[in-house]
Residue, then its C-alpha position, 0 to 999 in steps of 0.5 A: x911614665x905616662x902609664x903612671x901619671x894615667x893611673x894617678x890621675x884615675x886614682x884622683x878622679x875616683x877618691x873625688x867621686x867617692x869623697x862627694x858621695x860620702x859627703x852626701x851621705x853624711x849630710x843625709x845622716x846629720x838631717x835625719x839625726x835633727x828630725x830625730x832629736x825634734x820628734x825626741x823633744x816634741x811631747x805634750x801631757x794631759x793635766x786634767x783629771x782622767x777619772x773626772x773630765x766635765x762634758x756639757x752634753x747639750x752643747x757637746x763640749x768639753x774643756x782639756x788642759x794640756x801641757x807642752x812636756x817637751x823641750x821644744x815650742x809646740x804650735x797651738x794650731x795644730x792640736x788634734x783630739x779624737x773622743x771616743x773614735x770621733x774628731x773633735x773642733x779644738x781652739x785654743x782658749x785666750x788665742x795664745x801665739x806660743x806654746x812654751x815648754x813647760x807651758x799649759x793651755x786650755x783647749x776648748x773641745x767641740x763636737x760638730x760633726x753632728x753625730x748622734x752619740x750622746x753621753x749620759x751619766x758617767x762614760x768611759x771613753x778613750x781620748x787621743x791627742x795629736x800635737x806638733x812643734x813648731x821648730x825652726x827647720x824641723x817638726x816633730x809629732x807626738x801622739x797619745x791615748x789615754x782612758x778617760x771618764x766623761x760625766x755629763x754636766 
């Protein structure tokens, strides 16, 4: 009898540790699973003609229109553009405070880091964007390239 009641309260001891643990790993799934559906929802698309982007070569400007493609809010600060290799300065135009799905913004793109590349006539560069969302417990990140044709204003 006592061998019996030992080995029932082992058995119950182990089914609780093995319950807590499973317990774990489900969450640990279900957190992964929501990263996962915020980075699925996170998407943002260029609206400007890619064969005619406007670029003012003495101020080394240029104007991007991007729209929040996805099914989530995206964060207007946390835009990222790279032209041809180099990272520009982008502020939003308006200082708008939420970008909605569906939602498109005009992007002011500065080139202040002061290097000598100059664009004249017409140029073929890469441009790649990086956006954010902005969700409630969960950021998700998009990224993307695409060939563009600046022409010197």
């Amino acid at each position: 009898m006592i061998l019996l009641s030992a080995g029932l309260i082992v058995a119950a001891l182990v089914s609780g540790v093995l319950l807590g643990a499973w317990d774990d790993m489900s969450d640990a799934i279900d957190e992964r699973g929501e990263q996962s559906a915020e980075i699925i929802r996170t998407r943002a698309s260029l609206v400007n003609d890619p064969s005619n982007m406007q670029w003012d070569n003495t101020e080394k400007t240029t104007t991007l229109y991007l729209q929040n493609s996805g099914d989530t809010f995206l964060d207007v600060d946390t835009v990222a553009v790279f032209l041809a290799g180099h990272s520009m300065t982008v502020s939003a135009e308006g200082s708008p405070t939420e970008w909605l799905p569906g939602e498109i913004i005009q992007f002011n793109i500065d080139d202040e880091t002061g290097s000598p590349h100059d664009y004249t006539g017409t140029n073929d560069v890469t441009l790649s964007f990086t956006v954010i969302s902005d969700g409630d417990s969960y950021s998700g990140a998009y990224s993307t390239t695409e060939d563009v044709r600046l022409v010197t204003t």
